[in-house]
Each structure stands twice: as C-alpha cells, then as structure tokens.
ROSE-802509 format. One record per residue (C-alpha): residue number from 1; residue in one letter; x, y, z. Coordinates in steps of 0.5 Angstrom, whole numbers, plus 500, padded with zeros to 3 digits. Example, Ala and Ser with C-alpha at 12.3 -4.5 7.8 and 13.67 -1.06 7.14 Angstrom:
BEGIN
NODE   nr  rest    u    v    w
NODE    1     A  525  491  516
NODE    2     S  527  498  514
This chain:
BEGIN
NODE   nr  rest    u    v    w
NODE    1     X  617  585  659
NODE    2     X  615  584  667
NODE    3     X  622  584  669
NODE    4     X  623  591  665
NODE    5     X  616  593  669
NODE    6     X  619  591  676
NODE    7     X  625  594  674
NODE    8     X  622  600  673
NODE    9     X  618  601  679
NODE   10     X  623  599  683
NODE   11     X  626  606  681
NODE   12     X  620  609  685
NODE   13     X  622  607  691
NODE   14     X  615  605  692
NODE   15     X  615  606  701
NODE   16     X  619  611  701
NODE   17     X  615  616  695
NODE   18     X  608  613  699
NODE   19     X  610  615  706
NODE   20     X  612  621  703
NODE   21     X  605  623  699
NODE   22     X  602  621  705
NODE   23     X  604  626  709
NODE   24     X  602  631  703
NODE   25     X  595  628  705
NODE   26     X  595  629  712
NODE   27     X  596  636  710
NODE   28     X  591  637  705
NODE   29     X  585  634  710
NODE   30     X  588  638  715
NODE   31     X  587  644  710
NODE   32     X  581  642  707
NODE   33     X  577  636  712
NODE   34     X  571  636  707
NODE   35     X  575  633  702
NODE   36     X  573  627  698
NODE   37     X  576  621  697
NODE   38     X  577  623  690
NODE   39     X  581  629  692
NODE   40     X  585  625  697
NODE   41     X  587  621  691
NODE   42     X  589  625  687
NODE   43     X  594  629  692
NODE   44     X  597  623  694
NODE   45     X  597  621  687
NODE   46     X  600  627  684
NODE   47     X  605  628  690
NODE   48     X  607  620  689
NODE   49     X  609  621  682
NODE   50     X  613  628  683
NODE   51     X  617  623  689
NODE   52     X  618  617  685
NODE   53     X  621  624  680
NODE   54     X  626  626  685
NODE   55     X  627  619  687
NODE   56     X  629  617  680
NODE   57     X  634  623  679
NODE   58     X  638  622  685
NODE   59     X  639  614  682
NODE   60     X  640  616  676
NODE   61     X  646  621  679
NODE   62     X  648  615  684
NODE   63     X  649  611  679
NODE   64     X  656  608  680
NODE   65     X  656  610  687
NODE   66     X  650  606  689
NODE   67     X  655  600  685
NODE   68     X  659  601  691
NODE   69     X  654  600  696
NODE   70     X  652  593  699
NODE   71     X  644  596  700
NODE   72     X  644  599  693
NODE   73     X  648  595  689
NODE   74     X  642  592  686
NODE   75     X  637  597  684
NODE   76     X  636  597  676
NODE   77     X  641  603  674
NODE   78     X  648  599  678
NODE   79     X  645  592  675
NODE   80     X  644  595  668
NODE   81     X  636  593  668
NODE   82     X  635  600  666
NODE   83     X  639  604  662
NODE   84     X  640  612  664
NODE   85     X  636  614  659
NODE   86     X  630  611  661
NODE   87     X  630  612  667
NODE   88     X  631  620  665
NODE   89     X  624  619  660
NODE   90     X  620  615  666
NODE   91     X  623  620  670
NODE   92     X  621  626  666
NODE   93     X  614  623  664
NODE   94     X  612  622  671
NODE   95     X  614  628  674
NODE   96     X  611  633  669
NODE   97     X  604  629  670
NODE   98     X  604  629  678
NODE   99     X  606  637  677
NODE  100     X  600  637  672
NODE  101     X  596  633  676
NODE  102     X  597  639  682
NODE  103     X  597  645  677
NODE  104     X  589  643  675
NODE  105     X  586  639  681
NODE  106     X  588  643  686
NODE  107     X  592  650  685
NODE  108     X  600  653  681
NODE  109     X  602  654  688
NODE  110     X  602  647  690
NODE  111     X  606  645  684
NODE  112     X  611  650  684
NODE  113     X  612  648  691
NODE  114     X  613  641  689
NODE  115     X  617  642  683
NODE  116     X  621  646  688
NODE  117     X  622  640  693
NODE  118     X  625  636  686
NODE  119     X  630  641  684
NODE  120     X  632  642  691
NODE  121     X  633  634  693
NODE  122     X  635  632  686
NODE  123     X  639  636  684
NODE  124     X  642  639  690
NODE  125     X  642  634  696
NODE  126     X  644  628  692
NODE  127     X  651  631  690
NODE  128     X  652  635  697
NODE  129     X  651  629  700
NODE  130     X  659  628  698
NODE  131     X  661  634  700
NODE  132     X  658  637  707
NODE  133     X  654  634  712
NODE  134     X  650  640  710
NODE  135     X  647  636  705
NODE  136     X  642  633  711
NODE  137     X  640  641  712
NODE  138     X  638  641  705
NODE  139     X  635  635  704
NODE  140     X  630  636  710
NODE  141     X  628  642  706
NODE  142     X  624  637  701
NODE  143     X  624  633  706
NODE  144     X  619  637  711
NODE  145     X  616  641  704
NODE  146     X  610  635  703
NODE  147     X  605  637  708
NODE  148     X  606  644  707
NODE  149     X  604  643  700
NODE  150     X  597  639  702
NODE  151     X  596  644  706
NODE  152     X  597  649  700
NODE  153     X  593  645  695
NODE  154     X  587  645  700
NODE  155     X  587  652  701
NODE  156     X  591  655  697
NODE  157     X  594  660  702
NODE  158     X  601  659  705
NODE  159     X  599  660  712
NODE  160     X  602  660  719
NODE  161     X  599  652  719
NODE  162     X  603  650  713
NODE  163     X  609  653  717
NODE  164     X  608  649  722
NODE  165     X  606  643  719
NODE  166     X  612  643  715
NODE  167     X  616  645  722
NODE  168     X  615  639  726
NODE  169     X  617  634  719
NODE  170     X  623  638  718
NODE  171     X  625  638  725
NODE  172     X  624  630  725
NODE  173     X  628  629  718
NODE  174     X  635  631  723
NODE  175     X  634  625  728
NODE  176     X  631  621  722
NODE  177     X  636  621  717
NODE  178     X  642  621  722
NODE  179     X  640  615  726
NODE  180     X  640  612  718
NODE  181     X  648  615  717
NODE  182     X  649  612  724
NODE  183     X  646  603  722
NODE  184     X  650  605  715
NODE  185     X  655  609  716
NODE  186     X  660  603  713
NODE  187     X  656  603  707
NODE  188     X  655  611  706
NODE  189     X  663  612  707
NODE  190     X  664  607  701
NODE  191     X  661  612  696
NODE  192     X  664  618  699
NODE  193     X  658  620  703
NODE  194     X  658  625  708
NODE  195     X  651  626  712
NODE  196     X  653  624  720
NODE  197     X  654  632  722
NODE  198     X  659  631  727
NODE  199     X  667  630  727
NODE  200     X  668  622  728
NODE  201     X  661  621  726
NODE  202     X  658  616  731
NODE  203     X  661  619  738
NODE  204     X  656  624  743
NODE  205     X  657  630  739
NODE  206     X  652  626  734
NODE  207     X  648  623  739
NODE  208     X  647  630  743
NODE  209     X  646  633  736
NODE  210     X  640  627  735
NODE  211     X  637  629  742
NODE  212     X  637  636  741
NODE  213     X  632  635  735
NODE  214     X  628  630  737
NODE  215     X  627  633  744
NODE  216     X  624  641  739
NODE  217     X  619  636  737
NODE  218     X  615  636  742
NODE  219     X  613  644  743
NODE  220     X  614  643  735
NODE  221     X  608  637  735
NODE  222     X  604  643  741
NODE  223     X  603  648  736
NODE  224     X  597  645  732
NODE  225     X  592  645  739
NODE  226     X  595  653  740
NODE  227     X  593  655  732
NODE  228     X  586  651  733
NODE  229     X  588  646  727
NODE  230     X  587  640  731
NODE  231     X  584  638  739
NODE  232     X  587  636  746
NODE  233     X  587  629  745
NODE  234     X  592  629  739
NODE  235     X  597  633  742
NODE  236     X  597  629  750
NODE  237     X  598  623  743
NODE  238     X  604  628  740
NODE  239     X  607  629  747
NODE  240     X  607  621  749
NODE  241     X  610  620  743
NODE  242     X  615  625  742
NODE  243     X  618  624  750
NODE  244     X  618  615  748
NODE  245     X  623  618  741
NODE  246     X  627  622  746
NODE  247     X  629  617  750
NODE  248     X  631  613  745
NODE  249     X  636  618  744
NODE  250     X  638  618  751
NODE  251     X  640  610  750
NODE  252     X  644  613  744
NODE  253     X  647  618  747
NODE  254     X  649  613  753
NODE  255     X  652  607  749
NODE  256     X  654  611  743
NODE  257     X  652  604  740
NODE  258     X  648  602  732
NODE  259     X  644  598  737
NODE  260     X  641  604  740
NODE  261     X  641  609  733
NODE  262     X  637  602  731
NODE  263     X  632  603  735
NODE  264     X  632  610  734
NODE  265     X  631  609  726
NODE  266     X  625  605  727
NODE  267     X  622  610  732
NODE  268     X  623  615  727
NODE  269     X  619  611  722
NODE  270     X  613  610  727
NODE  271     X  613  617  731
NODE  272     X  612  621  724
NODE  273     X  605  617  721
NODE  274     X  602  616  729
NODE  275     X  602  623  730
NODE  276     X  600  626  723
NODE  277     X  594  621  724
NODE  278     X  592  623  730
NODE  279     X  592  630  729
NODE  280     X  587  628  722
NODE  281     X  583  623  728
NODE  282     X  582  628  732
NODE  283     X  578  633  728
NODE  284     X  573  627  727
C-alpha cells in the first residue's frame, strides 16, 4: 500500500507541479496583495493538482518512451508500479477537482485558462516533442500561462499586467528548457525527442538562439516597475539577475560546452523564483 502511494505521487512530479503553482501564486499576490493566506492556498492548491494533470498525461503518453531513457526509465508507468488506467483515473480525479477548486474560489476564467494550459501541455507539446523543435514553442505556452492565470484569479480581468507576467515566464522557458535538451541531449535522442531549436543541436546557432532569449529578459523584467505593479528595488534586482543569466550564456556560446548549458540550467532554476519573489517583497 505504501509503495502504491509513493508510485502515485511520483506521477505528480511533485518539484516540477510545486514550482509552477508557485508561480501562479506570485501572480495572484500580485493581483490581489490583501489576500489571505487561505486564498493563496487555495490557488497554489488548485494550480498544483491541475499541473500533476497535465503531468500524469504526458507520462501516460511517454510510456514506452520514457523506457528508453536513463533519467525516466523508473518512474512508475515504465516499471509497471502503476497501471495506464490508474494513472488515467488519478489523473482525471485530481484534474477536475484543481479546475473546480479554480471555478468556485476564484473565477471561470482562471479555470478555462488552466484547462487551456493542460490541453495545450498534454496533448500537443507531449506528442510534438517527436516531431519539431516547435514543440519548445508550444510547450512555453503553458509554460508561461500560471502567473497570468493568478493574476486573473485575483482580479478576474486579463489585463496588460497579466500579459506582462505571462511574457517574462514565457520568454525565460526558451533558455530554460534548451539548457535542459542541451545536458540530456543523448538521452532525448533515444526517445526521438526533438527540442534543441537548431540543426546539429549543441553548436553556436543554439547558444546564440539561448542568448537572444535570456538577454529579452531583462527589458521584459522592467515592465512591472513601468505598469506600477512593482517598486524600483525588484526591478535593479530583475536587471542584476537577468545581466549574471545572460553571461552564462556567453560561456556557452564561448565553449559550446555541457559544462556551460549546466550552468545556465541551474541559473534558470534560480532567476525565475528570485525575480518573482522580489517583485511580491517589493510591494511590502
């Protein structure tokens, strides 16, 4: 029974399903700064299950890909320690009841949109990460859609300020996600996959490409002190943070090397969540 529970909250990938309901709760502090610890909750709540949703479906469908991959190889669909159809029954369950959680608390809005971000990361990222390097488009879609979606359960309106939240995460999912394809290159070819943008993949084209997002980001992170949603201080702490990212990318475009897309992995993981933070402290 344990072993069972466990194997289902793998499924969740519980990290990656926390990072990004965190991220719709920065957006609904944003939104809404009164708000109460019980409202936070329940938008980090709800935004986490309809994630561990999207999560479960793009396991159910990678099946026997993931079999052929080192780093996935023993999740609990390849090994057998859940079975398609309950993942497909936990999956659905948690997914109606985060929407549902979305729909009552908060706003229809904010739960069209969510199952909008599912639909599009299930359903049409998953399968087009076979088939074009696109699919990194697609993906920072959903990607980029949580803090717009808190924003629009604090507010229900989809303002400029949504836009602007969605823009800064949809723009960092580029360098994001192709310092990932660079480390795990060998492993994505075993399944097919297709996510480096460039022919060849790890060569300059891609590091300029890796460049040319991450340096957007920083007139992108400026736009919240120009719309009055945030102070001065988060944003010197937004240009700080985007100029160290960007030279990360310099070494990489310098050495073409997995040493540098490393580094620039990690660096993603820490800008994203410093930068939110400080534009929800600076309202303080």
């Amino acid at each position: 029974m344990a072993n069972k529970a466990t194997a289902y909250f793998k499924l969740l990938k519980f990290r990656l399903s926390f990072v990004v309901a965190f991220s719709s709760a920065i957006g609904f502090i944003l939104g809404r700064f009164n708000s109460t610890v019980v409202e936070v909750a329940l938008v980090l709540t709800g935004g986490f299950l309809v994630t561990g949703a999207a999560n479960i479906i793009n396991q159910i469908l990678e099946k026997d890909l993931d079999k052929l991959m080192k780093r996935t190889a023993k999740r609990p669909l390849p090994t057998g320690q859940v079975s398609v159809q309950e993942a497909g029954l936990f999956g659905t369950v948690i997914g109606i009841i985060g929407l549902a959680i979305l729909w009552v608390n908060f706003n229809p809005l904010a739960a069209v949109l969510s199952f909008v971000s599912l639909v599009l990361y299930g359903f049409v990222y998953t399968p087009m990460k076979r088939v074009n390097p696109i699919c990194v488009f697609i993906g920072a879609i959903p990607g980029g859609l949580p803090p717009l979606i808190g924003w629009v359960a604090a507010t229900g309106t989809l303002g400029v300020e949504a836009w602007i939240l969605f823009g800064i995460q949809f723009i960092w999912q580029f360098p994001h996600f192709w310092a990932i394809a660079w480390v795990l290159d060998d492993d994505y070819k075993k399944a097919g996959f297709k996510m480096l943008p460039m022919a060849g993949g790890k060569n300059l084209k891609t590091a300029i490409q890796i460049m040319i997002y991450t340096l957007l980001l920083i007139p992108l992170s400026l736009l919240p002190l120009q719309f009055g949603m945030t102070g001065s201080t988060s944003a010197l702490i937004a240009v700080v943070c985007g100029v160290l990212f960007l030279a990360q990318t310099f070494y990489l475009m310098r050495t073409c090397s997995k040493k540098a897309a490393m580094s620039i992995m990690f660096g993603s993981f820490l800008y994203l969540p410093i930068v939110q933070i400080a534009f929800v402290l600076d309202k303080v």
